[in-house]
C-alpha positions as semicolon CSV with decimal commas, in nm:
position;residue;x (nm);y (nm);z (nm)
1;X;0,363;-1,952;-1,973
2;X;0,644;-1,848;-1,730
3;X;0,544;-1,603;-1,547
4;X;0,732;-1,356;-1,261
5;X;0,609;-1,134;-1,061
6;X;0,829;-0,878;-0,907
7;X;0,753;-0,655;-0,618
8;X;0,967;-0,321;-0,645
9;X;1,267;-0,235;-0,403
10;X;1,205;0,048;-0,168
11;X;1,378;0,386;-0,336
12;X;1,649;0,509;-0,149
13;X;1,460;0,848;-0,051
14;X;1,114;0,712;0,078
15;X;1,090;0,747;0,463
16;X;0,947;0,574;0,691
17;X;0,805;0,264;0,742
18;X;1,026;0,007;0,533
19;X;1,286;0,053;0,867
20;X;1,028;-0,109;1,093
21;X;0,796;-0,363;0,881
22;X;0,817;-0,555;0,583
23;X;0,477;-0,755;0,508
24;X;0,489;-1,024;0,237
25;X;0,375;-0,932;-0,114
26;X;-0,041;-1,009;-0,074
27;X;-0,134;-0,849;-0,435
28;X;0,103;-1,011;-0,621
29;X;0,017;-1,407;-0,403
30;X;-0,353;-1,262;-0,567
31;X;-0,257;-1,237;-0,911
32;X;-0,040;-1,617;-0,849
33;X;-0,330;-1,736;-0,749
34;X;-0,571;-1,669;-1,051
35;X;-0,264;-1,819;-1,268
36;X;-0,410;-2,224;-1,250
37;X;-0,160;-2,373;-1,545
38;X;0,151;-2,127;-1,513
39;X;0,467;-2,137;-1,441
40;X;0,491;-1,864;-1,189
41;X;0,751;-1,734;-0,933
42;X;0,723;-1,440;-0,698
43;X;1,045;-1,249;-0,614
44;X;1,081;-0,996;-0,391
45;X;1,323;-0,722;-0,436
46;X;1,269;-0,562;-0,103
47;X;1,442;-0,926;0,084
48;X;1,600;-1,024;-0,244
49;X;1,868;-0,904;-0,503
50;X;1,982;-0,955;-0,835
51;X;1,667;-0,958;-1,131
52;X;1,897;-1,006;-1,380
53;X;2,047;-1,340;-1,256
54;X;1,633;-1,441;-1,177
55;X;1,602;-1,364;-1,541
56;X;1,862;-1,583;-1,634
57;X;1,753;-1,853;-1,420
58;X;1,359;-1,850;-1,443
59;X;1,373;-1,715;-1,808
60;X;1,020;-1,569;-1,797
61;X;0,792;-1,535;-2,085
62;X;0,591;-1,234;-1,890
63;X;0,654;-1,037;-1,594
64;X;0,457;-0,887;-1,377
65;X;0,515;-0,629;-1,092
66;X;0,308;-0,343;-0,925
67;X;0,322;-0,036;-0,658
68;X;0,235;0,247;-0,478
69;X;0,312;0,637;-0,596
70;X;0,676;0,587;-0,438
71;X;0,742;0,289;-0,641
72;X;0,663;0,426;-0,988
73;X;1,014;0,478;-1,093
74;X;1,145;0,167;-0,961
75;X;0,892;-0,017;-1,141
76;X;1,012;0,120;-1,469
77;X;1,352;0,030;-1,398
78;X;1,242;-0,290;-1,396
79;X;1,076;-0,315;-1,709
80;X;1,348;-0,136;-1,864
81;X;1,615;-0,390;-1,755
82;X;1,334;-0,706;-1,822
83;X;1,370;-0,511;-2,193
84;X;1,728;-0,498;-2,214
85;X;1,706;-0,867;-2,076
86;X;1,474;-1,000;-2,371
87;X;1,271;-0,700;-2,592
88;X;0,979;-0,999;-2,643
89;X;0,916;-1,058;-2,249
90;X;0,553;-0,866;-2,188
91;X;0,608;-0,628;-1,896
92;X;0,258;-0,595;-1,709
93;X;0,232;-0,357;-1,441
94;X;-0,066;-0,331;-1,175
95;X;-0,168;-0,213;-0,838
96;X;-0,340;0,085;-0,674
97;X;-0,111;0,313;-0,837
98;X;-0,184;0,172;-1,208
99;X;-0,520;0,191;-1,108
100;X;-0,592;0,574;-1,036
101;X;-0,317;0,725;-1,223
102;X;-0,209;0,485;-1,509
103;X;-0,057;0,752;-1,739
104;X;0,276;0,737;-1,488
105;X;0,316;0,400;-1,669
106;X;0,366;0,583;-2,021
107;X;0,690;0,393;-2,123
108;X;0,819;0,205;-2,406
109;X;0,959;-0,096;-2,209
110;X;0,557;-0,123;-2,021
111;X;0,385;-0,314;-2,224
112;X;0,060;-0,326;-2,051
113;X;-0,101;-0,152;-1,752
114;X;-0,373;-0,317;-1,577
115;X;-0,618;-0,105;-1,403
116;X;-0,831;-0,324;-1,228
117;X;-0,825;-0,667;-1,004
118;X;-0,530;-0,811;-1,171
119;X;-0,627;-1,188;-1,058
120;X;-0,866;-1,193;-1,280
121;X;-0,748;-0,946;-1,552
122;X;-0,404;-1,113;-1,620
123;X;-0,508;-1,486;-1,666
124;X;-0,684;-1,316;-1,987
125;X;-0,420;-1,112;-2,039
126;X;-0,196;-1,461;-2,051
127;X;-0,470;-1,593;-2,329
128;X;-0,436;-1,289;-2,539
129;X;-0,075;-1,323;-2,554
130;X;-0,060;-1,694;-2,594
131;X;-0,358;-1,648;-2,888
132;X;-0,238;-1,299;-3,035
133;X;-0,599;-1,200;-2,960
134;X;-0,597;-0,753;-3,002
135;X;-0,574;-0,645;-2,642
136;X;-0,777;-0,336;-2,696
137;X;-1,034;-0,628;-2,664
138;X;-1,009;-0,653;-2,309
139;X;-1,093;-0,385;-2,042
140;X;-0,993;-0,197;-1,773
141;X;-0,628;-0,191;-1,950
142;X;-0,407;0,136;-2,020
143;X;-0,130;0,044;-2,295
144;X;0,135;0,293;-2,346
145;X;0,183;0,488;-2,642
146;X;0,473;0,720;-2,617
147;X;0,434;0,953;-2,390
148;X;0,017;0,855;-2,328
149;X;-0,174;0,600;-2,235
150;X;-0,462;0,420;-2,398
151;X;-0,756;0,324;-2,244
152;X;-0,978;0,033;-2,307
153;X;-1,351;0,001;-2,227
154;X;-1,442;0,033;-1,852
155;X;-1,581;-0,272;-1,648
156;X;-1,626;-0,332;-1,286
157;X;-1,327;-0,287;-1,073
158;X;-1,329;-0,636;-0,981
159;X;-1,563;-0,954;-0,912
160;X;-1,737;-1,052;-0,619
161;X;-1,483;-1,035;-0,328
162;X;-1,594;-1,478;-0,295
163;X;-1,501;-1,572;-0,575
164;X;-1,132;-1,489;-0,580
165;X;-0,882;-1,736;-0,519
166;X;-0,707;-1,712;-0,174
167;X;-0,354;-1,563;-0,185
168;X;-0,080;-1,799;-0,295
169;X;0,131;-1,758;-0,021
170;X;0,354;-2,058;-0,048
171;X;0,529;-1,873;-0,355
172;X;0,708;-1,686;-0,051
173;X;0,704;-1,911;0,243
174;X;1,125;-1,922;0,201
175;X;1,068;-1,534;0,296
176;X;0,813;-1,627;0,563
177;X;1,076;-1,532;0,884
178;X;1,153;-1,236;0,734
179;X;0,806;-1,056;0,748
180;X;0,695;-0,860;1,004
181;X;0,507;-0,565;1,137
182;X;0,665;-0,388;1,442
183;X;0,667;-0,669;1,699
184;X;0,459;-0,898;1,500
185;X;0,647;-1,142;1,390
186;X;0,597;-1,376;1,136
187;X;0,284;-1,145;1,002
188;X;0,061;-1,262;0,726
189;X;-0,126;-1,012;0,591
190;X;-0,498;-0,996;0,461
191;X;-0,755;-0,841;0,289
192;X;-1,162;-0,856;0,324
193;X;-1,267;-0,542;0,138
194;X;-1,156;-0,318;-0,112
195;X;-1,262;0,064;-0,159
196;X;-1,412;0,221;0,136
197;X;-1,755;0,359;0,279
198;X;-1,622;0,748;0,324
199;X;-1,520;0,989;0,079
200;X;-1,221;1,220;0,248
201;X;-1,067;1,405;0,012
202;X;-0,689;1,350;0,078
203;X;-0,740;0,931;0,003
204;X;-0,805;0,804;-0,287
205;X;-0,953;0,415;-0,138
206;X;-1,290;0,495;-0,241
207;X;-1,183;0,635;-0,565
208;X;-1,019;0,338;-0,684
209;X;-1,327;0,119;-0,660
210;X;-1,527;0,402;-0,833
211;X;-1,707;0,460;-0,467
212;X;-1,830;0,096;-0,467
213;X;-1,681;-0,079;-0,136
214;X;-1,659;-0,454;-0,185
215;X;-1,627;-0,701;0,140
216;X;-1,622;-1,072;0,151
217;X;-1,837;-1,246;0,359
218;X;-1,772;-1,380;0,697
219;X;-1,746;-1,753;0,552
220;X;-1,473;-1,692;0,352
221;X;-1,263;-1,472;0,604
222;X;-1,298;-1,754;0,829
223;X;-1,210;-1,999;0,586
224;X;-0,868;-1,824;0,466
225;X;-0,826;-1,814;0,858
226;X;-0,779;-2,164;0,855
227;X;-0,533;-2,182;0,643
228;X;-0,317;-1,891;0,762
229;X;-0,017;-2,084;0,942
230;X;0,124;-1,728;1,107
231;X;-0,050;-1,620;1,444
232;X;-0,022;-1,276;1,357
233;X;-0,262;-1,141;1,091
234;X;-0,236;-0,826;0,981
235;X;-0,562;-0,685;0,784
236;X;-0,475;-0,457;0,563
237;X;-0,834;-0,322;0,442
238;X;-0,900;0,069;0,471
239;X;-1,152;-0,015;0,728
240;X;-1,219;-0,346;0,900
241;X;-1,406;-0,295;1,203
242;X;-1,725;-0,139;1,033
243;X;-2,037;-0,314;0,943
244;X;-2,143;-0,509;1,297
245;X;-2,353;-0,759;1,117
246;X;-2,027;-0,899;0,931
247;X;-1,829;-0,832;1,250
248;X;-2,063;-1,010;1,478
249;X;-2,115;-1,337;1,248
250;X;-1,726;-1,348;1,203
251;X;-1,664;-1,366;1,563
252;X;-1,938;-1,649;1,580
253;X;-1,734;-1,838;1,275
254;X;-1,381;-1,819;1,445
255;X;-1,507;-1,934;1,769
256;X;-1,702;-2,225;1,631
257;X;-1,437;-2,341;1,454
258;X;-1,161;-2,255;1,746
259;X;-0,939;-2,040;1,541
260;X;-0,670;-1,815;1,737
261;X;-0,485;-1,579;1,547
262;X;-0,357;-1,196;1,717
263;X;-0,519;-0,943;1,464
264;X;-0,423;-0,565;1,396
265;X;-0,683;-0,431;1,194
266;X;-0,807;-0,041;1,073
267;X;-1,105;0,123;1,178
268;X;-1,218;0,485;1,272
269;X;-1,253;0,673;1,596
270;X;-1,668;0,695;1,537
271;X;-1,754;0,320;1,501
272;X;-1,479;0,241;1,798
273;X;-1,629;0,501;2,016
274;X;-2,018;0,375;1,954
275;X;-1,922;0,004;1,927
276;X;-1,760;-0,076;2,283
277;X;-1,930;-0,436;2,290
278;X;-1,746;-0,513;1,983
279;X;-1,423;-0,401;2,066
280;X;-1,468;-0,632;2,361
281;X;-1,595;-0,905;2,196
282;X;-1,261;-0,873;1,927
283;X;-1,021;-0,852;2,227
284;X;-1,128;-1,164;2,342
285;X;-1,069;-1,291;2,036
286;X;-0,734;-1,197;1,930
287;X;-0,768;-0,832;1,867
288;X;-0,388;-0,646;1,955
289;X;-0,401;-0,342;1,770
290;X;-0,597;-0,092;1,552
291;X;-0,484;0,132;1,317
292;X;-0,689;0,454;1,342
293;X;-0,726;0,750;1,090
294;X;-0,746;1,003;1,408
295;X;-0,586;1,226;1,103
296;X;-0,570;1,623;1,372
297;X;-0,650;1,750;1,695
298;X;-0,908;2,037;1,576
299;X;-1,268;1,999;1,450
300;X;-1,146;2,255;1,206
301;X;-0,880;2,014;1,024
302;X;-1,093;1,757;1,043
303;X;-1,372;1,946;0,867
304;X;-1,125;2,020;0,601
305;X;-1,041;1,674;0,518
306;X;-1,378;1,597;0,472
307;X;-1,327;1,321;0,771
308;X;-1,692;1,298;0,918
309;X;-1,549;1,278;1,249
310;X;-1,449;1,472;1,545
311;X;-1,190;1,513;1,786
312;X;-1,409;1,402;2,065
313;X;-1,465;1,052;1,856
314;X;-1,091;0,997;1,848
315;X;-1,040;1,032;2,204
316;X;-1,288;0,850;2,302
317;X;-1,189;0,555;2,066
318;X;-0,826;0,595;2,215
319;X;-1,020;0,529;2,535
320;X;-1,206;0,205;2,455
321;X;-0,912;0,041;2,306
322;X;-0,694;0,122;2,630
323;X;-0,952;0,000;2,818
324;X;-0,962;-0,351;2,658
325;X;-0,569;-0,351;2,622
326;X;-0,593;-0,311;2,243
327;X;-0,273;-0,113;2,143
328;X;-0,403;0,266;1,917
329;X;-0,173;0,268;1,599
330;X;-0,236;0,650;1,510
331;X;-0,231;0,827;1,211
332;X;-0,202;1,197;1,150
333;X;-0,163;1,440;0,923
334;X;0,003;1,762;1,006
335;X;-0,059;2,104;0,776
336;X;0,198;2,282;0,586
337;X;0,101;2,632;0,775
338;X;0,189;2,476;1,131
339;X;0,394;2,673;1,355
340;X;0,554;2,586;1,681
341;X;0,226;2,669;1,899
342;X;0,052;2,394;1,653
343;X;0,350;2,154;1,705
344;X;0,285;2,203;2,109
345;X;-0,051;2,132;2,078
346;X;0,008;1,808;1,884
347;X;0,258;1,710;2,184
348;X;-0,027;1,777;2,436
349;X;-0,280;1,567;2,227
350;X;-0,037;1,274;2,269
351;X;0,018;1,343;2,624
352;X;-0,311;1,357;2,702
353;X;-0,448;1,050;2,511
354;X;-0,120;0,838;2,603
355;X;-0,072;0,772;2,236
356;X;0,279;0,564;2,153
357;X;0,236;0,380;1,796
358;X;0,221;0,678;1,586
359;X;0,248;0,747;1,182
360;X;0,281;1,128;1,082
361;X;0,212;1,262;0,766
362;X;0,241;1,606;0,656
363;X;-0,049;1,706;0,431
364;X;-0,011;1,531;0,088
365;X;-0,208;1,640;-0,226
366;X;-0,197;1,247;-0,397
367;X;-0,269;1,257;-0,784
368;X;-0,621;1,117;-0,825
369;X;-0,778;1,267;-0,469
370;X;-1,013;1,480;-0,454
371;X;-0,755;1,808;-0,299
372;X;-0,516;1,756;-0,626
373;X;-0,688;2,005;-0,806
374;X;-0,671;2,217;-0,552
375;X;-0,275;2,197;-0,466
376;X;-0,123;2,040;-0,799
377;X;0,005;2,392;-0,881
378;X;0,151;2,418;-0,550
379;X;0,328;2,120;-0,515
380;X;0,737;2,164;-0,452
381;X;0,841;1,867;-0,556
382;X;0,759;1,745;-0,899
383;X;0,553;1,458;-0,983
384;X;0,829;1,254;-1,177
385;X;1,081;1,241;-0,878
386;X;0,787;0,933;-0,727
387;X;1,003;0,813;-0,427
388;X;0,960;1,189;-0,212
389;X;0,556;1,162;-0,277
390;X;0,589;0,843;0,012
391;X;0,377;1,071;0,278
392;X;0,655;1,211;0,466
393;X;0,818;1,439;0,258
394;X;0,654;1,794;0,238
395;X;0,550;1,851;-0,037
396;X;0,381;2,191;-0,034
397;X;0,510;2,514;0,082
398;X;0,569;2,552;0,465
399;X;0,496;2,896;0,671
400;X;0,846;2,748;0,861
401;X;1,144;2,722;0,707
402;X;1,173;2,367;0,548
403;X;1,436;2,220;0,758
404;X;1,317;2,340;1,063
405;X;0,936;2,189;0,978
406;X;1,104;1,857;0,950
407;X;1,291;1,905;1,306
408;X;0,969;1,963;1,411
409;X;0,810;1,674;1,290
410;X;1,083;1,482;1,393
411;X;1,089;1,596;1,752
412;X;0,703;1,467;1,813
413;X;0,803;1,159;1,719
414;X;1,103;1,134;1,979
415;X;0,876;1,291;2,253
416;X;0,622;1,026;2,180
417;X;0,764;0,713;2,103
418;X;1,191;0,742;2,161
419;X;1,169;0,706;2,558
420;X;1,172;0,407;2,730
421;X;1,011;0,491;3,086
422;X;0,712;0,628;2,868
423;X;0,687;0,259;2,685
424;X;0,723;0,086;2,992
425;X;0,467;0,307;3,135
426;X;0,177;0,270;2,873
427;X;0,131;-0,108;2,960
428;X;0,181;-0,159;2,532
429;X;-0,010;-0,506;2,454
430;X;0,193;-0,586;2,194
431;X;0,504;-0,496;2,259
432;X;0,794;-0,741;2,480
433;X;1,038;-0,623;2,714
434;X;1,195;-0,354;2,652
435;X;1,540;-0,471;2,582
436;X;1,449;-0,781;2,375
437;X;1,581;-0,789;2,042
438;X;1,247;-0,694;1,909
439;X;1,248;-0,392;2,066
440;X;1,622;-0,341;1,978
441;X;1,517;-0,404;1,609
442;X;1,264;-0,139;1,681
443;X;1,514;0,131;1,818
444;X;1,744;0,081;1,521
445;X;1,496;0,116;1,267
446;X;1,339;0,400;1,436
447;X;1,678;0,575;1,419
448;X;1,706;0,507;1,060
449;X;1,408;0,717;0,994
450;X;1,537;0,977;1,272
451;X;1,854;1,013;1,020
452;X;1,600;1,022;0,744
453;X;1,439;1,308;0,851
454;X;1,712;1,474;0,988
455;X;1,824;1,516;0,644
456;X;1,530;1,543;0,451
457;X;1,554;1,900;0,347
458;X;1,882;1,870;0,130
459;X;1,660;1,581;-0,071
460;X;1,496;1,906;-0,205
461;X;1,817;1,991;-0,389
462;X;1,830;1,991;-0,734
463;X;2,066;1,684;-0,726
464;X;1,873;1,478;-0,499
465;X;1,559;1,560;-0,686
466;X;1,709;1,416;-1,079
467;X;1,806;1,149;-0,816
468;X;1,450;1,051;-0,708
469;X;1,354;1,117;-1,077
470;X;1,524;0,862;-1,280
471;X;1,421;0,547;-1,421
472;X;1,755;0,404;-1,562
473;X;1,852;0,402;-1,911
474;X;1,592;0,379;-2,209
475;X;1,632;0,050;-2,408
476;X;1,637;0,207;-2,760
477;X;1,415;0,053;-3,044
478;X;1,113;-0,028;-2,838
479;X;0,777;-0,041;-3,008
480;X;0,479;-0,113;-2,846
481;X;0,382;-0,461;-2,882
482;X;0,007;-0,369;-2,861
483;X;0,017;-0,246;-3,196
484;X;0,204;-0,479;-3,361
485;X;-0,013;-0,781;-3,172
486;X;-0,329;-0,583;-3,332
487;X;-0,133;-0,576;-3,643
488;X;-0,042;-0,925;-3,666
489;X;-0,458;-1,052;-3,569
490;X;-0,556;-0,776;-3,874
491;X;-0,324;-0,961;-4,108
492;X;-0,426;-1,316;-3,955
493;X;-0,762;-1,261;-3,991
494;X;-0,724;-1,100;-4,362
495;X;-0,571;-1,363;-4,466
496;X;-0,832;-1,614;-4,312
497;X;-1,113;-1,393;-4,531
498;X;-0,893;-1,417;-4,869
499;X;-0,855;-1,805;-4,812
């Protein structure tokens, strides 16, 4: 079969990081590679343009695309212009999204939602469609029906980590200049685990894998290693530095087998803070940056995330990384009751721990988390309008007015990353001179998101919001073809009994 797989454009209201990185599709190169036999192209709608001439040209029998919670609404449009294309093209759709909240998928030009590793769910998807075989057969699938979903049986989220295919990466090599992550450029990103060993209740990681954290084994890492042609690798699991067995017998691998690649990678502040050696030994080998949850500045916050950490662990692990020139990429998440003395101390926090890299999120009750019970009825911003739930909208109400909340959040990231002498100062690892293009490219993305947020407040508006909601027009006389494919086995097999 011909098969393409789309990854969504960025909607026009989503802040934030799309200004500064783009990293090459990894989970649809997954699902490419479990497709031995297909036809199958990868395009990319965040570097490239025009589906329905790809449609025209490629002429797919299925296509596939997946996303985030920002990228729900985009991926309908797709399906809904794939319809309008050719009403007998399957639509799948997959990813984390799919996964923990498949009812957003409820539309009549989605044929199928996959809720599970879709490398090794679609190639049996492909030999249902190809055979007519009753997809309520398989599991771990939600097929619309109307305004629902149904669910098949339940199976394991996905196979031993080994045994997948490694990503098919050549399907965008033509893209490969265009990646990047900050100054890391090209980037290829990776993944050794999926789920995660912690429970806080604002992610849903863990949830996704049903609590069961899955992690391939040092062989294989090293072996994709090999093949990796980028020197930047960018490894995208919820937590990488974490089980020192796996860490320690990795390092062994890469040396043995002299492999030199420049990592960023995400841990936490705990295991960085009691596991100096191997920060060490990971700095000699390649290690840049780290990506750390530090998520507030008060025991108290973190307490109420449910973070199993403490403020005296992330400072610490903002230490050890300065002290073996590894680069902090921070993460935090600011609540909706700050006022300007919480603000202040945020500002002093940064000060103090010379933090740079930063990525702010206000407090963000995610369908499927543990806190959505708690705040769904609070939310300000509906559910269906997908592109303001990209973690930098607020979403909840605000003890400050709105628009000055976002000035607010704004102005920590201009004290802490939007001067120069402070950049220069830091001694960044990864970052080149100042006035290199890279840095330039930097700069002009990081004023992109300064506009952003400067406006942010009106996208609250009731225009904005029917903005954010829609999903471009219906395609009228849609059925779902999960009935009728049930329908036409029933007969088939009917028939087969009468004969």
């Amino acid at each position: 079969m011909r098969v393409l797989l789309i990854r969504p454009p960025v909607p026009p209201h989503t802040i934030g990081l799309k200004h500064i990185m783009i990293c090459e599709p990894l989970e649809l190169e997954y699902v490419a590679a479990g497709l031995d036999g297909h036809n199958v192209q990868i395009m990319d709608m965040i570097l490239e343009g025009d589906l329905e001439r790809r449609l025209r040209q490629f002429a797919p029998d299925v296509v596939g695309t997946s996303c985030y919670i920002t990228g729900v609404n985009e991926v309908r449009k797709i399906c809904r212009t794939v319809k309008r294309w050719k009403p007998d093209c399957w639509t799948v759709v997959g990813g984390v999204q799919a996964s923990r909240v498949p009812e957003d998928f409820a539309d009549t030009a989605i044929d199928v939602v996959v809720r599970g590793d879709g490398t090794t769910v679609m190639p049996e998807l492909l030999t249902a469609f190809e055979s007519r075989r009753p997809l309520e057969e398989i599991p771990n699938l939600a097929l619309p029906d109307g305004d629902r979903v149904v669910l098949t049986a339940e199976r394991p989220y996905m196979p031993k980590p080994d045994e997948l295919p490694f990503p098919r990466r050549d399907l965008v090599r033509h893209l490969r200049h265009r990646y990047y992550y900050l100054f890391h450029q090209p980037v290829a990103t990776m993944k050794t685990t999926w789920g995660c060993w912690y429970k806080c209740n604002f992610c849903y990681t863990w949830r996704i894998t049903d609590g069961l954290p899955y992690a391939r084994s040092p062989e294989s890492i090293a072996a994709e290693l090999e093949q990796i042609e980028a020197n930047d690798v960018y490894i995208v699991d919820d937590i990488f530095l974490i089980n020192r067995h796996r860490l320690a017998s990795t390092a062994r691998l890469l040396r043995e087998r002299n492999i030199r690649k420049s990592y960023l990678v995400y841990a936490r502040a705990d295991f960085i803070a009691e596991n100096e050696d191997m920060i060490a030994e990971w700095a000699d080998l390649g290690l840049k940056a780290v990506f750390v949850g530090l998520e507030a500045t008060t025991d108290a916050e973190l307490d109420s995330m449910d973070k199993q950490c403490s403020v005296d662990y992330n400072r610490r692990a903002i230490s050890v990384l300065r002290k073996h020139r590894v680069d902090t990429y921070g993460s935090l998440i600011t609540q909706p009751d700050y006022v300007e003395a919480d603000w202040e101390r945020l500002k002093r926090f940064i000060d103090e721990t010379k933090l740079y890299y930063l990525n702010i999120s206000p407090l963000t009750p995610m369908p499927g988390t543990l806190i959505w019970e708690r705040y769904k009825d609070q939310t300000t911003v509906g559910r269906v309008a997908h592109g303001l739930w990209d973690l930098s909208h607020v979403l909840l109400p605000t003890r400050m007015p709105l628009k000055r909340y976002y000035r607010s959040l704004l102005g920590v990231y201009a004290h802490a990353c939007c001067n120069p002498r402070r950049a220069a100062e830091l001694s960044l690892r990864t970052a080149p001179p100042i006035w290199s293009w890279k840095f330039l490219r930097l700069w002009y993305g990081a004023l992109k998101i300064a506009r952003q947020f400067l406006t942010a407040h009106r996208h609250h508006t009731t225009s904005e919001i029917a903005r954010a909601v829609d999903c471009g027009p219906e395609v009228p006389g849609l059925v779902p073809r999960w009935k009728a494919q049930a329908g036409r086995a029933a007969a088939t097999g009917s028939a087969v009994a009468a004969d």
